[in-house]
N, C-alpha and C positions, 0 to 999 in steps of 0.2 A: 504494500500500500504506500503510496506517495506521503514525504512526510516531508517537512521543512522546517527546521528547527535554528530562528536564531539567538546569536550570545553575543556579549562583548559591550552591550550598553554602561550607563554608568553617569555621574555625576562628573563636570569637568568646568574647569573657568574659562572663559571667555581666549582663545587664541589656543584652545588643549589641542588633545589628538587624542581619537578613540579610532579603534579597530572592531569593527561589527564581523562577527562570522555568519554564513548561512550553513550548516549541515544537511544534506540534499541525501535523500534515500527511496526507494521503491523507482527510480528510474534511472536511464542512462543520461548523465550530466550533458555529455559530447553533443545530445541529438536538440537541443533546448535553450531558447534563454532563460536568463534568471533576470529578476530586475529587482530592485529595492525601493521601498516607497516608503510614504510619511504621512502622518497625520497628528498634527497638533489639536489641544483640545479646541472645540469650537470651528475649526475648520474640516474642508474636504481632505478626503486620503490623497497626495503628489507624486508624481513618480517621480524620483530621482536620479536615480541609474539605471541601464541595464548590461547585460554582457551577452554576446553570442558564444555559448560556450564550444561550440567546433573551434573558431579561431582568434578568439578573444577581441572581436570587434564591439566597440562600445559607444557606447551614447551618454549622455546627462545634461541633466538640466540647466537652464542659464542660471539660476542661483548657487552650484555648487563647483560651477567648472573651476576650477583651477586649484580648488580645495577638494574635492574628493575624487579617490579612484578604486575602481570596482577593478579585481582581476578573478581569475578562478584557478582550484587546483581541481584539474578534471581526474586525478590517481585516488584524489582525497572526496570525491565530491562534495566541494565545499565551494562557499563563492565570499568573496572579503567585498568589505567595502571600506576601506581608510580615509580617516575626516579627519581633516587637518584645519587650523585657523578658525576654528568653531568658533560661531554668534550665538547670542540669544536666541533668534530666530531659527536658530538649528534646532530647540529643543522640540521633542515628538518622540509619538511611538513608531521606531522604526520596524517594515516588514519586508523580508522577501518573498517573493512569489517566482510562479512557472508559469513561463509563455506558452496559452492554449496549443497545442499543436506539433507534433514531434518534427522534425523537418532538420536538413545537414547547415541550411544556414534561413534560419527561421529573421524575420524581419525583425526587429529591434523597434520597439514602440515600448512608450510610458502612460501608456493610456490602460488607466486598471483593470477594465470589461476585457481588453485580452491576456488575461492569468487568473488563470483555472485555480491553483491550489496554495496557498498562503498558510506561513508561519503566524507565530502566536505574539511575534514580536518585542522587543527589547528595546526598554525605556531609555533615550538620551536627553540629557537636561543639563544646559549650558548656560552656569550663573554667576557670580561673582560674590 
């Protein structure tokens, strides 16, 4: 059975760096993207990254580009996402999800409605 399990959240000040893991099981990592998304209280859920895991081609948001980088270890199935330079505005409950669809090089969208099966998520909160 398909399972996504992320870790690695945490309390952090303002300029920190946290390392989210995603632990990906019941499928083959290679055939799939993975994407990370957010949702702070009162707002809608964002997508923030995602990663083609065949060849590690990637996408993210204009809020996090230059600050966060999503790669994968497809031996491990696992998918990272490293935040670096963290705001206020970073805090949210981070998820990751699986891009509907099995395919060798599945399109890269941050658009929620296509990811099928989502983790249970891991609190980031950036305060001073």
């Amino acid at each position: 059975q398909v399972q996504l399990v992320e870790s690695g959240g945490g309390s952090v000040q303002p300029g920190g760096s946290l390392r989210l893991s995603c632990a990906a099981s019941g499928f083959i990592l290679d055939y799939y993207a993975i994407g990370w998304f957010r949702q702070a209280p009162g707002k809608e859920r964002e997508g923030v990254s995602c990663i083609r895991s065949s060849d590690g081609t990637t996408d993210y948001a204009d809020s996090v580009k230059g600050r966060f980088t999503i790669s994968r270890d497809n031996a491990k199935n696992t998918v990272y996402l490293q935040m670096n330079s963290l705001k206020p505005e970073d805090t949210a409950v981070y998820y990751c999800a699986r891009r509907r669809g099995a395919s060798v090089r599945p399109a890269l969208t941050l658009i929620t409605t296509e990811y099928d099966y989502w983790g249970q998520g891991t609190q980031v909160t950036v305060s001073s």
